[in-house]
C-alpha positions as CSV (number, residue, x, y, z in Angstrom):
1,X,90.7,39.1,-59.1
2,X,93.4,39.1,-56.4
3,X,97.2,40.1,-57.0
4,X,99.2,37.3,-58.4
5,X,100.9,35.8,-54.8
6,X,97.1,35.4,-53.4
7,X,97.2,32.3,-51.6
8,X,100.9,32.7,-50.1
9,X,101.4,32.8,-46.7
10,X,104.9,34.9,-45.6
11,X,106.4,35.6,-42.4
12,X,108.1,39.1,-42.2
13,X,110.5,39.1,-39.1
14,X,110.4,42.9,-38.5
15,X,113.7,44.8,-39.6
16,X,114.0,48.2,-41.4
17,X,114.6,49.3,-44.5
18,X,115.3,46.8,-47.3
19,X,113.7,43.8,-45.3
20,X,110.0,45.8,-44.5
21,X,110.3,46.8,-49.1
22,X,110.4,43.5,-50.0
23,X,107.5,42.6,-47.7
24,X,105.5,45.4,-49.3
25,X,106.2,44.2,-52.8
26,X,105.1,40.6,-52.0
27,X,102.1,41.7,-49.9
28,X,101.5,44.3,-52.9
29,X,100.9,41.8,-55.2
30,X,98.6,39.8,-53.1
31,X,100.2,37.9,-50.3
32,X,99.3,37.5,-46.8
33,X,102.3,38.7,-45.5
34,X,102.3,39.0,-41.0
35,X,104.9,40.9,-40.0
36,X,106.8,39.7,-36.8
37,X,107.2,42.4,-34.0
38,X,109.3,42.1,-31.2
39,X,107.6,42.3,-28.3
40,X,108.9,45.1,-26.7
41,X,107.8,47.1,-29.2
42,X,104.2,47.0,-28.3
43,X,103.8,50.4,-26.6
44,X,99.5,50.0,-25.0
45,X,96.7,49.7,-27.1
46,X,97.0,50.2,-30.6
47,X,96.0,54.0,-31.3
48,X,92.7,54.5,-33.5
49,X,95.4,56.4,-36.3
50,X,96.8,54.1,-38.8
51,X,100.8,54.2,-38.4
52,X,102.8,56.6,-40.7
53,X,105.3,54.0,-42.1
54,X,104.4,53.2,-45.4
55,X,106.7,51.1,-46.2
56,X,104.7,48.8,-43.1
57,X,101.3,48.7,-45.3
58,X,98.8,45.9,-46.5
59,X,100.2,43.7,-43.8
60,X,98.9,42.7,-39.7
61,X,101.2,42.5,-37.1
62,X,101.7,39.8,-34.2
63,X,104.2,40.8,-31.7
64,X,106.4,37.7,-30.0
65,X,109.0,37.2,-27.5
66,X,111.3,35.4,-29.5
67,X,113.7,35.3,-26.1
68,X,110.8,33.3,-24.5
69,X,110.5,29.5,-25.5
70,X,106.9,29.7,-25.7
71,X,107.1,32.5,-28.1
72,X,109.8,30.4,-30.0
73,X,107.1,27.6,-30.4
74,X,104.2,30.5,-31.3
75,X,106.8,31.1,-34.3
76,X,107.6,27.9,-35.5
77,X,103.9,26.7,-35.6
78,X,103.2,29.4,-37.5
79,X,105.8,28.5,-40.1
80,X,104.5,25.1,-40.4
81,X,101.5,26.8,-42.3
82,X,103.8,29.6,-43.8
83,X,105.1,29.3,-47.7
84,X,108.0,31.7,-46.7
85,X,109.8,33.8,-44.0
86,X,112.4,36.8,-44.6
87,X,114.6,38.2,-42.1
88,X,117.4,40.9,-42.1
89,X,119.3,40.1,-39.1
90,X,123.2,39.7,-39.6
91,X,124.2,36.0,-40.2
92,X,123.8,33.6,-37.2
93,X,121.1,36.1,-35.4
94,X,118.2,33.8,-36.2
95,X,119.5,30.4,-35.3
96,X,121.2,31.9,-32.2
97,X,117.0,32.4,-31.2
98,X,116.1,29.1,-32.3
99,X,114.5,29.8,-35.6
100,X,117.2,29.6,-37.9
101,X,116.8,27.5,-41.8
102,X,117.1,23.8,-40.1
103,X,115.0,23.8,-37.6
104,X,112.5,26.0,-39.7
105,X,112.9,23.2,-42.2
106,X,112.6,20.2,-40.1
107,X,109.2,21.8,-39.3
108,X,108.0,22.7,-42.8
109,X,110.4,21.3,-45.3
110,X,108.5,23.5,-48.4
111,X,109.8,26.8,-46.6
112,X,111.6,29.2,-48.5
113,X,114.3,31.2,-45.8
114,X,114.3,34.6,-47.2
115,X,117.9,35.9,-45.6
116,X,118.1,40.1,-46.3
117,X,121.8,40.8,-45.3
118,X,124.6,43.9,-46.9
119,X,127.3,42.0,-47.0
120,X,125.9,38.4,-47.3
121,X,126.0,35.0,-44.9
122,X,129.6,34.8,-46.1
123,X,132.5,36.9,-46.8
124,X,135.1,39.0,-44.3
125,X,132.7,41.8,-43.9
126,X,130.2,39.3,-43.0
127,X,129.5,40.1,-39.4
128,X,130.4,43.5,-39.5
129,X,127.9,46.7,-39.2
130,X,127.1,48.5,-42.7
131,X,125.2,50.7,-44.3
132,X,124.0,51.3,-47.8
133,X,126.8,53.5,-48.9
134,X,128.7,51.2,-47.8
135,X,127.5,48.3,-49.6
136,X,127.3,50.0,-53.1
137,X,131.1,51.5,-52.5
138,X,131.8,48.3,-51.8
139,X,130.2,46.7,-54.7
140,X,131.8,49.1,-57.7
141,X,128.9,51.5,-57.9
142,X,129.4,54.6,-55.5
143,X,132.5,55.1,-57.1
144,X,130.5,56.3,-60.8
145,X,128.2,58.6,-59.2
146,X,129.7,62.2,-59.5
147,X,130.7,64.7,-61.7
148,X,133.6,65.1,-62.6
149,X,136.6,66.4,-60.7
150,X,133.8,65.9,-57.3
151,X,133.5,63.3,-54.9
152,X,131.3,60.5,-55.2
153,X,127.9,61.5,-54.7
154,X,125.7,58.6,-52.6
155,X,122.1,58.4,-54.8
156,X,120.2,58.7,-51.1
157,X,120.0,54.7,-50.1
158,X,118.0,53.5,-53.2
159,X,120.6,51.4,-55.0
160,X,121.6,49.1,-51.6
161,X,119.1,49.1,-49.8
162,X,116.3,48.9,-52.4
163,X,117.4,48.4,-55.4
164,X,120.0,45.7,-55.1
165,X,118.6,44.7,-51.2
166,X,114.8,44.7,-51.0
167,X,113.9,44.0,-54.7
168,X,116.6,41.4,-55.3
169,X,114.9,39.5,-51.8
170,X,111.4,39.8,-53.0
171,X,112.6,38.6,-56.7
172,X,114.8,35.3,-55.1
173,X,111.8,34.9,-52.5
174,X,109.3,34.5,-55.6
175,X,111.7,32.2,-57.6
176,X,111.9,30.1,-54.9
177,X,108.6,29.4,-54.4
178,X,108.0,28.9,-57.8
179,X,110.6,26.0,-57.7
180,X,109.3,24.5,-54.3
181,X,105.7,24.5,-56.2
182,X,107.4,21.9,-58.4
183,X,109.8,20.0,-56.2
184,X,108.1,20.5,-52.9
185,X,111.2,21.3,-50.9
186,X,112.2,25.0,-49.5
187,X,115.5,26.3,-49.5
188,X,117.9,29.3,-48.5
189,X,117.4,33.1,-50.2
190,X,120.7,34.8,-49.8
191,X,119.9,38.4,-50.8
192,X,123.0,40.6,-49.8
193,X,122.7,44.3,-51.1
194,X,126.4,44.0,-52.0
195,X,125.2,41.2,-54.4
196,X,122.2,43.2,-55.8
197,X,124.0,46.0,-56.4
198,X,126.9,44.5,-58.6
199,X,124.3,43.1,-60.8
200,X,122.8,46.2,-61.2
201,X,125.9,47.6,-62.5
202,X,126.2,44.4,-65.4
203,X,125.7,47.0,-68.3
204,X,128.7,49.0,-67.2
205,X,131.1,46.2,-66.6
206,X,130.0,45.4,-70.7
207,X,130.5,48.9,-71.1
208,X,133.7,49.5,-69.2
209,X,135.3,46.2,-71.2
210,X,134.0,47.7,-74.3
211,X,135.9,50.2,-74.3
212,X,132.6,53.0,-73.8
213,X,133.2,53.6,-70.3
214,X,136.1,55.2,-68.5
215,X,135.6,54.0,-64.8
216,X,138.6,56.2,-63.4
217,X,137.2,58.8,-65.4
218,X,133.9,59.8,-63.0
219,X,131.4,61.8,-65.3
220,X,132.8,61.8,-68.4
221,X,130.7,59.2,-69.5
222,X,128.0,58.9,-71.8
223,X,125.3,58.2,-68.8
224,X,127.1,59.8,-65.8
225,X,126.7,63.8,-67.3
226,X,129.4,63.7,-69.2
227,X,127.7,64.4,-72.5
228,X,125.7,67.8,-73.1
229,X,122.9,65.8,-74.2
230,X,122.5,63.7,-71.1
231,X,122.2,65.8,-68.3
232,X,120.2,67.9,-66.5
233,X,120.3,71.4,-66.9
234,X,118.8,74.5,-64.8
235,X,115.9,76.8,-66.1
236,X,115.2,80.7,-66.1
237,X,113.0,79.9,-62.8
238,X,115.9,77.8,-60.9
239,X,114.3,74.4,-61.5
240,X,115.7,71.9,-63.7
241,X,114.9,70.1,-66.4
242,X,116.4,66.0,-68.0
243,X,117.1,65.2,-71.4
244,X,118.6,61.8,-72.5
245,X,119.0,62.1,-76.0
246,X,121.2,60.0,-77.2
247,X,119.9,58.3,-80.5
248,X,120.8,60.2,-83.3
249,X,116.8,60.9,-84.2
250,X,116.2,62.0,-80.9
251,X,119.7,64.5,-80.4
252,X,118.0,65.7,-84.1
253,X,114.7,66.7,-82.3
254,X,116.6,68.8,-79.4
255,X,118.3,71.0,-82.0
256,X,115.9,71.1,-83.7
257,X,113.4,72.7,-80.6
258,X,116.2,74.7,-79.2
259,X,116.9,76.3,-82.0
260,X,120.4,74.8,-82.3
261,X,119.8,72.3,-85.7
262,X,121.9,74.8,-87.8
263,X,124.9,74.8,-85.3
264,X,128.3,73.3,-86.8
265,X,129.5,73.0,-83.4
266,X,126.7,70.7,-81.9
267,X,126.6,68.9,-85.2
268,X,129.5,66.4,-83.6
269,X,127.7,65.0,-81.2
270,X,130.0,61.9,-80.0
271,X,132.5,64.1,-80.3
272,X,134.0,63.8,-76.3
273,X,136.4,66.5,-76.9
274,X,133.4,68.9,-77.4
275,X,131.2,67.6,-74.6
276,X,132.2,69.8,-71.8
277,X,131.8,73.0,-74.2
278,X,128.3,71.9,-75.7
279,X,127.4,71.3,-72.4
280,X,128.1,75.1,-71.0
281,X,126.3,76.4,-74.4
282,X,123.3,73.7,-73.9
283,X,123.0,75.9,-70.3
284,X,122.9,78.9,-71.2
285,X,120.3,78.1,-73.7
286,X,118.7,76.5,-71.4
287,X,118.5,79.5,-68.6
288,X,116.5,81.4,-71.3
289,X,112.9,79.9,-70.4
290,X,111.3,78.7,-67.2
291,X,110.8,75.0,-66.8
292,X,107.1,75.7,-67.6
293,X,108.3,76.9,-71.1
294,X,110.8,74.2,-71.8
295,X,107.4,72.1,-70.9
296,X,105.3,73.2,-73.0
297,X,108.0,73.3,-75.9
298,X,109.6,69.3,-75.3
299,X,107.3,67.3,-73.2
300,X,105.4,64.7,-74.7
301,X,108.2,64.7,-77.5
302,X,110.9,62.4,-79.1
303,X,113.5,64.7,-77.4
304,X,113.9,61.9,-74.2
305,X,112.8,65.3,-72.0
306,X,110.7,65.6,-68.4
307,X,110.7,68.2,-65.8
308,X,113.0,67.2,-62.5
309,X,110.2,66.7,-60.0
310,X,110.1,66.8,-56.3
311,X,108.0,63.9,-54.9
312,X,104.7,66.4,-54.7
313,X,105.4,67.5,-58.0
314,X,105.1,63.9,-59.5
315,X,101.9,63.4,-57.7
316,X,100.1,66.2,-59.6
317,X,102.1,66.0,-62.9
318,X,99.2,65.1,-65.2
319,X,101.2,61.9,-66.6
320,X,101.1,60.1,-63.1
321,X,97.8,60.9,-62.5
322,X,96.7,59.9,-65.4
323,X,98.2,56.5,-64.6
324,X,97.3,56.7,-61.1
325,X,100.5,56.4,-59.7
326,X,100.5,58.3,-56.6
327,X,97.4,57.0,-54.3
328,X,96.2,58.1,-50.9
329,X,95.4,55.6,-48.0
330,X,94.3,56.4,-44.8
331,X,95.4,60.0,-45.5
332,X,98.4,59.0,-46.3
333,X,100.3,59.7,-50.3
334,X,102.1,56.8,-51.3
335,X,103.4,55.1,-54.5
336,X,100.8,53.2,-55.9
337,X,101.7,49.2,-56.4
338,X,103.9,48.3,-59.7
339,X,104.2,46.3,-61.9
340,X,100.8,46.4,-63.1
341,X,98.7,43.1,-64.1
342,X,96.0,43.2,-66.7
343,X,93.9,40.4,-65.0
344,X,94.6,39.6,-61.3
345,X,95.5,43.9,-60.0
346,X,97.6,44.4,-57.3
347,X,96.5,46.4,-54.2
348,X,97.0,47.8,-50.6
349,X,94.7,46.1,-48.5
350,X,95.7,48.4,-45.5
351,X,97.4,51.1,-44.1
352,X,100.3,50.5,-41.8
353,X,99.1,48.5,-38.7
354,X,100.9,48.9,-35.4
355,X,102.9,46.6,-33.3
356,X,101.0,43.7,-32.0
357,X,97.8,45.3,-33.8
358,X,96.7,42.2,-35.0
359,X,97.9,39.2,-32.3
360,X,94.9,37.3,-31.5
361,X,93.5,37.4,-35.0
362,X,96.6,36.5,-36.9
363,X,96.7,33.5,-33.9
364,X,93.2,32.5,-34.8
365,X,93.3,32.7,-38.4
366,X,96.7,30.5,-38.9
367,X,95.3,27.5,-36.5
368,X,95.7,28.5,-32.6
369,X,92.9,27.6,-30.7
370,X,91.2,30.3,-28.4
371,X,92.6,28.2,-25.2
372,X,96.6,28.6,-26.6
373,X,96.0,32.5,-27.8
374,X,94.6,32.8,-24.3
375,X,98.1,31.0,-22.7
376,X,100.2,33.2,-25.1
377,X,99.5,36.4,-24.3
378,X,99.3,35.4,-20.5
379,X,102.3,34.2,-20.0
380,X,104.0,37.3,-22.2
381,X,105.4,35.2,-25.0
382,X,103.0,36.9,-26.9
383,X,101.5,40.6,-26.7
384,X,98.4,42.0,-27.9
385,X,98.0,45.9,-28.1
């Protein structure tokens, strides 16, 4: 069967980053998701070579003029058939064109407004220009990322943009439609990465108030590599291996496969004092054996171990492709779709298409007539590649 979202329609206004993830994620799991190009952006004909961006896959794309009234119209008819839109433009950018939520609404009043922002539709940094690391700094997480006595270290733009932006969109997108499926009436999805990102932090505000995390102490912490025995710690061959061996059963099962289970020192194990000590003996054990070694001695164990992978490492690791994790489309390695459904599977349907790829058919399919695709793309309000 079809993913679970087959039979929703979703307009994607084209952005990058957090805005084009969520689409995925929604198309992933079985939506007809048409991504919105500007119309500039159509360069000629669509080359015969599927495009390269990833994160652009399973969906077509319809380029519009949305500074041309006609293409304004194209857009609104199509919402009247849509079940959502998303957009990432800062607040006031959509209903400055003429597409904001009200006059969306007044069209189809089911609509869920999907609105992927930083800093939110309100708030002083509202309007201004951002970037992840800005949003997470903002939001109370940069600040934990480090070891200690270093700076911050920004974990590349998964938290913000992806984590707390594009994830948090599709999740409020999908909770919305699940309560207009009852009620019948759309609203507003105000996914701001600044928002995301707090909430991703909730078990370290329990753990900060708890007295089990010092947050002006950067990686001292039980999760932030300041314990021996969560860390990651560098091999013979100059590649690195992760423990996280925290419960007392599984901190039992590294001593006992290092060779340290006899040690009085490592035998006080929430001992903070010691950390920092353990942690320079842990290493040197540690620099004893290639990665290979410390594989074939912990993985697949209670020890919480795995080898520190680079992105073509996971792909051949036999765990993942066991599980089919990494697929290939159109030439192209890729994470497969997750979460995984027993019954109705998600997919990719296609590789990236390019702008205005798909303009007359995605006209066609949602209701134009032949006569108004034909006006469209004469006048310019919309383009076909």
């Amino acid at each position: 069967m079809p993913g679970p979202l087959s039979g929703f329609r979703i307009i994607e206004i084209a952005g990058i980053g957090p805005g084009p993830f969520a689409a995925m994620l929604l198309s992933d799991m079985g939506a007809e998701v048409i991504r919105v190009e500007r119309s500039q952006a159509v360069r000629g004909p669509a080359p015969d070579k599927p495009g390269a961006d990833i994160l652009q896959r399973g969906r077509r794309n319809i380029a519009i003029d949305l500074k041309n009234p006609e293409g304004v119209e194209t857009l609104l008819r199509l919402v009247e058939s849509a079940d959502a839109l998303i957009e990432g433009f800062r607040p006031g950018v959509m209903e400055r064109l003429g597409v904001g939520p009200e006059v969306c609404h007044a069209r189809n009043p089911k609509l869920v407004f999907g609105r992927m922002t930083g800093w939110g539709q309100t708030g002083m940094y509202a309007q201004a220009a951002g970037h992840d690391i800005n949003y997470i700094a903002l939001a109370g997480a940069l600040a934990h990322f480090g070891r200690a006595g270093e700076a911050p270290v920004p974990p590349m733009n998964m938290v913000g943009d992806f984590g707390g932006g594009g994830m948090f969109l599709a999740f409020g997108v999908v909770c919305a439609l699940l309560e207009a499926s009852k009620s019948g009436r759309g609203q507003v999805v105000d996914a701001a990465m600044v928002d995301g990102t707090a909430i991703l932090m909730t078990m370290f505000w329990a753990f900060s108030q708890m007295g089990a995390h010092d947050e002006n102490n950067r990686g001292t912490n039980l999760l932030d590599t300041g314990a021996h025995f969560y860390d990651v710690y560098e091999c013979k061959d100059g590649k690195y291996v992760s423990l996280g061996s925290i419960e007392p059963q599984f901190y039992a099962e590294l001593m006992r496969l290092t060779g340290l289970d006899g040690d009085a020192e490592f035998a006080k194990q929430m001992d903070r004092s010691m950390w920092p000590h353990l942690k320079e003996r842990l290493a040197e054990v540690f620099r004893t054996k290639t990665r290979d070694e410390w594989c074939s001695i912990m993985e697949a164990t209670d020890v919480c171990f795995a080898p520190v992978l680079t992105m073509s490492e996971a792909a051949k690791h036999r765990h993942n492709v066991e599980r089919n994790m990494i697929i290939e489309i159109a030439g192209m390695k890729q994470p497969a779709p997750a979460p995984r459904f027993s019954r109705t599977v998600a997919e990719v349907t296609s590789p990236p298409a390019h702008p205005g790829q798909h303009s007359r058919e995605i006209l066609e399919s949602w209701g134009f007539s032949s006569a108004d695709v034909d006006r469209l793309v004469s006048s310019g309000a919309v383009v076909d590649a």
